[in-house]
N, C-alpha and C positions, 0 to 999 in steps of 0.2 A: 809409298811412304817407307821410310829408313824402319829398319826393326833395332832395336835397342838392348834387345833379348839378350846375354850372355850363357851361353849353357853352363848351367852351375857356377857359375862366377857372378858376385854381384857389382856393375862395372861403377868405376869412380866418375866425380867428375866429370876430371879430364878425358875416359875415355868417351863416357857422355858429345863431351864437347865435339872431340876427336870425330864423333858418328855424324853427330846430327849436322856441324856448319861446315861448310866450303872449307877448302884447307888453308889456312892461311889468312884467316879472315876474323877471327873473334879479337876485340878489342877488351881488355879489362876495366870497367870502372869502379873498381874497389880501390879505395883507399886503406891504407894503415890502420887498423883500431886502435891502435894501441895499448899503453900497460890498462889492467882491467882493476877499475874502482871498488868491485867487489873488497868489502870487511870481512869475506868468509876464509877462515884459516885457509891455507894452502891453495886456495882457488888461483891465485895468481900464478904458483909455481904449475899448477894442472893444465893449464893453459899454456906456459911456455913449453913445456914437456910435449903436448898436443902440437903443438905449432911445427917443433923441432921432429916430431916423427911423424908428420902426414905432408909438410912442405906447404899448408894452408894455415894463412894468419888467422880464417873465421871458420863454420860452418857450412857457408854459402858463397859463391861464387858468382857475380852479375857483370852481363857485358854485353858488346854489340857483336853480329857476326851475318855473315849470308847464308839463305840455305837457296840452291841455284839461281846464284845473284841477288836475290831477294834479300832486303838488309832486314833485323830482326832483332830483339832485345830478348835476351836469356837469363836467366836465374836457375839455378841448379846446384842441390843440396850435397856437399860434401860430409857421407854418414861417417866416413871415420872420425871425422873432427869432432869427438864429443855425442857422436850418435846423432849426427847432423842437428842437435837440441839449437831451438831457438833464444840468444840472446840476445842481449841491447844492441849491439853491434851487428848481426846477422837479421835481426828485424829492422835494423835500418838501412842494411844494403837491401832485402827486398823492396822495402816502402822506395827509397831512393830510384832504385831498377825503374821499379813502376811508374814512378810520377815521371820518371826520364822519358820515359816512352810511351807518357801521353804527349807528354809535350813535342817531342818528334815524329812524332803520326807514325809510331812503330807496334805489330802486333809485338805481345810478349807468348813467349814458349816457358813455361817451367817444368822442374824436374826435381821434385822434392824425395826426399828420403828421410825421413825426421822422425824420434823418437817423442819431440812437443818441446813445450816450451823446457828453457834451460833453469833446472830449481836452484842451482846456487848463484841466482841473480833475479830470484823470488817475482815479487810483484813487477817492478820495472823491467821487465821483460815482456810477463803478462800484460802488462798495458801495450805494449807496440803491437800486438795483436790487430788491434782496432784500428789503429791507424793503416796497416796494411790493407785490411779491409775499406777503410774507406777508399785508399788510393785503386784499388782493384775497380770499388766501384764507378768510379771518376772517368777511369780507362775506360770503364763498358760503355758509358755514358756516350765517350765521344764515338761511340760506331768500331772500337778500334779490337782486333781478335785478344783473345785472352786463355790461351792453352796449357793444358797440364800432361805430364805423362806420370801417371802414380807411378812411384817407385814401390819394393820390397824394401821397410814396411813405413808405413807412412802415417803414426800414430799422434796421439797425445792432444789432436785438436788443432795444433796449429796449422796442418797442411791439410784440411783434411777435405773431400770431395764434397760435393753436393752443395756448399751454401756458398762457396769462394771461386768454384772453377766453372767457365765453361762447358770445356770438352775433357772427359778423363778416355784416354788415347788407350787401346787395348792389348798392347805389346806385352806389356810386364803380365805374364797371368797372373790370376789369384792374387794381387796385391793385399797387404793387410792394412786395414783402416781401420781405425778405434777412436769410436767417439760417445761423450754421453750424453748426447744432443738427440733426442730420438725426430726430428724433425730433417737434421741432416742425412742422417742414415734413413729413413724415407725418401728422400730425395737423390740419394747418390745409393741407394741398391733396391727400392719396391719395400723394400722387408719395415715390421712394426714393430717396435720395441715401447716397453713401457718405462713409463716417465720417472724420472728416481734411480733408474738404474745407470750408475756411474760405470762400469765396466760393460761394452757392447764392441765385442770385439768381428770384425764382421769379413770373410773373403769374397770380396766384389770377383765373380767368375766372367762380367764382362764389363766391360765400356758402361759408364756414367755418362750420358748426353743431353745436352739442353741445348735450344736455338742459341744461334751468336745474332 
């Protein structure tokens, strides 16, 4: 299996992409989001500003690509864009990723890096939460793989292991995962946390796994 590792360097994207698919082989399915509806002062210009110094229109990245031969459907969080935070636009290219490849009989690989959902697009952001979830669960449904590789750090709930992923892949050590779901973090470290406590911030020392 590829290692992902970078010694001291936390690798982007594209170097992501670069590792894991055949060379020459990733197809993009993102489209344009375009200008951002957000009412929040300045938010639109934070946005172009981000755009213009990381070379990524979203926080996230989805597409096709082979890993020896093997065709494959990827999703992979771009943390400079915004601390890789989840917006409208970025929980629709997951959700989108996802239902694409169930419907092409494609496993998906993901590679999230996410500080959580994006607060200056409040609630409607929080809501696609759910719809990703369901589409995940839709893919498991039909038989089809559904892999994660935790990144460094992988917070805030949207990404987070245990209730969303299959397999958490054990390359990246000590990934950080923060969640205040003490059922997830049961489920993706052994460890019990009580109920009410909104900060559980937690370093998974290995691999999170569950039957596919």
């Amino acid at each position: 299996m590829t290692t992902l590792a970078v010694s001291g360097i936390r690798p982007d994207s594209r170097a992501i992409l670069d590792v894991v698919l055949d060379s020459g082989t990733f197809n993009s399915w993102d489209e344009d989001p375009g200008p951002s509806k957000s009412l929040l002062e300045g938010y639109a210009q934070t946005l172009e500003r981000t755009r213009e110094k990381t070379g990524h229109t979203e926080a996230v990245i989805t597409g096709r690509g082979d890993i020896h031969g093997l065709p494959v459907a990827v999703i992979v969080s771009e943390f400079a864009f915004l601390a890789g935070s989840m917006g409208v636009h970025a929980s629709k290219r997951v959700h989108d990723a996802i239902s694409r490849a169930t419907s092409e009989g494609l496993p998906v690989i993901a590679c999230p890096a996410s500080g959580g959902t994006r607060m200056q697009e409040g609630t409607s952001a929080f809501v696609q939460m759910l719809k990703i979830t369901a589409a995940i669960e839709t893919h498991k449904a039909q038989g089809l793989p559904y892999l994660v590789y935790l990144r460094h750090p992988t917070t805030g709930g949207s990404w987070r292991p245990g209730d969303r992923w299959d397999i958490s892949l054990p390359q990246n050590p000590k990934p950080c995962s923060d969640s205040s779901d003490p059922k997830s973090i049961k489920r993706s470290t052994g460890l019990h946390s009580r109920r009410g406590s909104r900060h559980q911030r937690i370093s998974i020392d290995a691999a999170s796994l569950t039957p596919l």
